[in-house]
Rosetta silent file (secondary structure, phi, psi, omega in degrees, C-alpha in Angstrom):
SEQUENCE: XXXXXXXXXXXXXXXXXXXXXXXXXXXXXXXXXXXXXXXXXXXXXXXXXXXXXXXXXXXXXXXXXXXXXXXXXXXXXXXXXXXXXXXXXXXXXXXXXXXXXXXXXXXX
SCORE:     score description
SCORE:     0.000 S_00000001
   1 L     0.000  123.553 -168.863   63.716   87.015  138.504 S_00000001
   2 L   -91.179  135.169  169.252   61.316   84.989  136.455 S_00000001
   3 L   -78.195  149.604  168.294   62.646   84.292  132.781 S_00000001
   4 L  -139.379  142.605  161.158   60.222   84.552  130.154 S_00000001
   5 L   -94.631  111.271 -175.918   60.156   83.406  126.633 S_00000001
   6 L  -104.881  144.186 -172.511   59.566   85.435  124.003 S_00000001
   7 L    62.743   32.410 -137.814   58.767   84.612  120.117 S_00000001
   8 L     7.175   76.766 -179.868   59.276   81.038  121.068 S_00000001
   9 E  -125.276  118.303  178.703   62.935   81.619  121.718 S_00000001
  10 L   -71.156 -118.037  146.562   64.312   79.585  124.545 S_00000001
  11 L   179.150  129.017 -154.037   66.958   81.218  126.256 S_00000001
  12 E  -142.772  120.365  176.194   69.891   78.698  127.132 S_00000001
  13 E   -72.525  129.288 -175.146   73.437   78.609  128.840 S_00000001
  14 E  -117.339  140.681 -177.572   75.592   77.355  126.295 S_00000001
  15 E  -112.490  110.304 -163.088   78.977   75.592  127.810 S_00000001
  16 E  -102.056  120.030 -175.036   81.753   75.671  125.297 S_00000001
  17 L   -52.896  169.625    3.236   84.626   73.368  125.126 S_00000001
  18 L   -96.150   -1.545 -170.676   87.747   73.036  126.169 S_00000001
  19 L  -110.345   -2.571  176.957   87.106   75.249  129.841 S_00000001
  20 L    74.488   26.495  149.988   82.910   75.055  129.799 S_00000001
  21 E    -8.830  130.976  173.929   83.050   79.165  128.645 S_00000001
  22 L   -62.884  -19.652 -116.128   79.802   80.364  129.910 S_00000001
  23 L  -112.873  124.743 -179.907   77.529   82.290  127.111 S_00000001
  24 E   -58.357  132.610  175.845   73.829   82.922  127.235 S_00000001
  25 E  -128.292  171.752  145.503   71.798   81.898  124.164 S_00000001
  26 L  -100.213  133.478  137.567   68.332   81.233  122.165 S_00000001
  27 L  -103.560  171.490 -178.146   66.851   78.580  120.685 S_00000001
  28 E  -120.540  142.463 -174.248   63.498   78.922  118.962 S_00000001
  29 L  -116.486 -172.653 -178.177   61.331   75.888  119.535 S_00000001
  30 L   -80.135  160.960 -169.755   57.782   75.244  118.679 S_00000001
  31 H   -56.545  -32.826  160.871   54.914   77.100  120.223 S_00000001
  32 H   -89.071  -11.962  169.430   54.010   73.946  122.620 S_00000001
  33 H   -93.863   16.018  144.010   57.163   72.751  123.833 S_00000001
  34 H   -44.996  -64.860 -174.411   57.098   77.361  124.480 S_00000001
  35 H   -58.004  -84.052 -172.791   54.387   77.053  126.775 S_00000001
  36 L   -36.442  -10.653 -172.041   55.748   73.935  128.365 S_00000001
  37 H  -106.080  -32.340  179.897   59.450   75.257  128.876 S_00000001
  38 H   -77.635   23.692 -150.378   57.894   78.435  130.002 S_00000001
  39 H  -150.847  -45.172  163.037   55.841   76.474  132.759 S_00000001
  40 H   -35.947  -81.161 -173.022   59.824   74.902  133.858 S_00000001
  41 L   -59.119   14.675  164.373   61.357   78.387  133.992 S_00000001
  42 L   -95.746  -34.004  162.288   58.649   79.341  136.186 S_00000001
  43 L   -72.818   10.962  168.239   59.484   76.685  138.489 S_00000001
  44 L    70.368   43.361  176.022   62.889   78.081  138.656 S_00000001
  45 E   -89.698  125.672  174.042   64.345   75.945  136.334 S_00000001
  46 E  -120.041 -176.563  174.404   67.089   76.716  133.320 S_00000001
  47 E  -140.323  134.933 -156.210   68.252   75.026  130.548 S_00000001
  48 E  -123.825  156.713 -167.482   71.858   74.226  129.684 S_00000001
  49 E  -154.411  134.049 -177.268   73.517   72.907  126.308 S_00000001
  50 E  -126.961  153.882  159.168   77.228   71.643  126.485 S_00000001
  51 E   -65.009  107.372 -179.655   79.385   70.941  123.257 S_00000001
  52 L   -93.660 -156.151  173.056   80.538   67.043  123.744 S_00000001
  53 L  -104.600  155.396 -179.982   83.307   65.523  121.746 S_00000001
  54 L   108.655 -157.123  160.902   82.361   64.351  118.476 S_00000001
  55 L  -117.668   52.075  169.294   79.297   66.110  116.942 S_00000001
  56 E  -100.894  155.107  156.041   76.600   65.256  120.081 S_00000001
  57 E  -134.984  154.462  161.457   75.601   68.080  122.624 S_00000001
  58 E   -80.249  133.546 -153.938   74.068   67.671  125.502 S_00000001
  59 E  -128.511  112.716  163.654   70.739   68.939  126.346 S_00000001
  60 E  -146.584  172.298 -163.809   69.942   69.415  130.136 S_00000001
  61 E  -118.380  138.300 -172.756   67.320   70.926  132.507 S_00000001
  62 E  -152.355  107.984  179.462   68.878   72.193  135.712 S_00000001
  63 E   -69.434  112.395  169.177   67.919   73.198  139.159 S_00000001
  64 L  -105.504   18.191  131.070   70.387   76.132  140.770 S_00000001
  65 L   -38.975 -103.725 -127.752   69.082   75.645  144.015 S_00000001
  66 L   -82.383  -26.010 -158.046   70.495   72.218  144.445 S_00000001
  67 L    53.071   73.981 -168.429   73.053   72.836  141.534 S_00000001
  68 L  -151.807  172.999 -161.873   72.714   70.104  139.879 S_00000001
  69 L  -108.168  118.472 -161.311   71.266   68.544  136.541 S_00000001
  70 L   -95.932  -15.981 -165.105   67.770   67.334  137.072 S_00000001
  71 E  -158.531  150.355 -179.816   66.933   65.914  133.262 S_00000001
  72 E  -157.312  134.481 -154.020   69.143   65.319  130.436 S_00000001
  73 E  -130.571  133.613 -161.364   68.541   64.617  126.498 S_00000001
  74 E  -129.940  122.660 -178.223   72.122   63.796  124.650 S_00000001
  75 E  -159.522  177.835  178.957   71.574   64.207  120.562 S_00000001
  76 E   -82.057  172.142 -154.887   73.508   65.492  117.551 S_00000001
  77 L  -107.899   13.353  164.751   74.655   69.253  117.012 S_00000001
  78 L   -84.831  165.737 -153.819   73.148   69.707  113.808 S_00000001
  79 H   -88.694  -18.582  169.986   70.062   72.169  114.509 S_00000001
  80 H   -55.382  -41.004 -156.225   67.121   70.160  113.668 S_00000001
  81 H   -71.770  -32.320  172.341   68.261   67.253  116.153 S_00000001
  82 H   -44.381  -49.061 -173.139   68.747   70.003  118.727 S_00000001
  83 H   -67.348  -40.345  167.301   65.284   71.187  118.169 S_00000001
  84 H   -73.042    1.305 -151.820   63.894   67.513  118.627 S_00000001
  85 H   -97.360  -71.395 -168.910   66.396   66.999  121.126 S_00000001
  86 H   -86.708  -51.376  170.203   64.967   69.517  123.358 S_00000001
  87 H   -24.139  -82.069  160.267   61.137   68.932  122.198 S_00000001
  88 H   -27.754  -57.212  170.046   61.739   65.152  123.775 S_00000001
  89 H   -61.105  -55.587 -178.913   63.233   66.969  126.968 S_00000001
  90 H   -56.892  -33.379 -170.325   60.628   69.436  127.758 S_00000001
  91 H   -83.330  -34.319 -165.873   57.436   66.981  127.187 S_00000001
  92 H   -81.612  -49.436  176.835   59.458   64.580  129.627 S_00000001
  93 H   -39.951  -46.043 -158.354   60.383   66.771  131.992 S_00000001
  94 H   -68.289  -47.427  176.358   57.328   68.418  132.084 S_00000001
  95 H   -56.451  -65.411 -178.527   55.627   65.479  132.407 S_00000001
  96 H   -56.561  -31.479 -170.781   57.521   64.200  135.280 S_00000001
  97 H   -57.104  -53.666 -169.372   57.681   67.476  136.949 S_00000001
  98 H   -80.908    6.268  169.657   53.612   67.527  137.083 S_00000001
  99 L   -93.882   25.976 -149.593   53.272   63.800  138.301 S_00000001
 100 L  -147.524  -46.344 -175.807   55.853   64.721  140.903 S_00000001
 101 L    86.915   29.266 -175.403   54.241   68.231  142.097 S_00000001
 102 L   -45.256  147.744 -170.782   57.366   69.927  141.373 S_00000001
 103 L  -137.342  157.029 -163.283   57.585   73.661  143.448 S_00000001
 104 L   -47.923  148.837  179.072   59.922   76.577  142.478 S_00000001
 105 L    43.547   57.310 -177.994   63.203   75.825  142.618 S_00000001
 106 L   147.035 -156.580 -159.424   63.489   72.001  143.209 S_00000001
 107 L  -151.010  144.504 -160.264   61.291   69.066  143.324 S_00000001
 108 L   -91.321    0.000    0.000   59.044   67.942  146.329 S_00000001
């Protein structure tokens, strides 16, 4: 099932302390890190956001083939930092993923 982003709203597993509570979310980023995060999820990619201790969250990109975290951007939980937070993940990712020749669901 391919995800798609609509109205530049990401769509994001958010992991909530203290048991990592599950619950699907949006953020809305800017219209080019859209396209680029939509060019991820098409490679069968999601994107996960955990609550740390302190005010930081974690930002990560995650393959659930392999289950495992493939990229990861650590920044503070107020919502601007989030938004650059993730901006900085998606251009990197993105980047490595097309020097790399990434294919759906994994890395080559």
């Amino acid at each position: 099932m391919t995800v798609i982003i609509q109205n530049n709203n990401l769509p994001i597993m958010n992991f909530l302390p203290p048991n990592g509570k599950q619950i699907p979310g949006f953020i809305n980023i800017g219209g080019k890190a859209a396209i680029l995060a939509q060019e991820i999820l098409d490679k069968g990619y999601v994107f996960e956001m955990e609550i740390l201790r302190g005010r930081e969250i974690s930002l990560t990109i995650a393959d659930k083939i392999i289950e495992d975290d493939v990229d990861i951007e650590i920044t503070l939980i107020a919502e601007r930092h989030v938004k650059i937070g993730l901006d900085i993940l998606i251009n990197r990712f993105h980047e490595h993923m097309i020097s790399i020749g990434a294919r759906a669901g994994g890395v080559q």
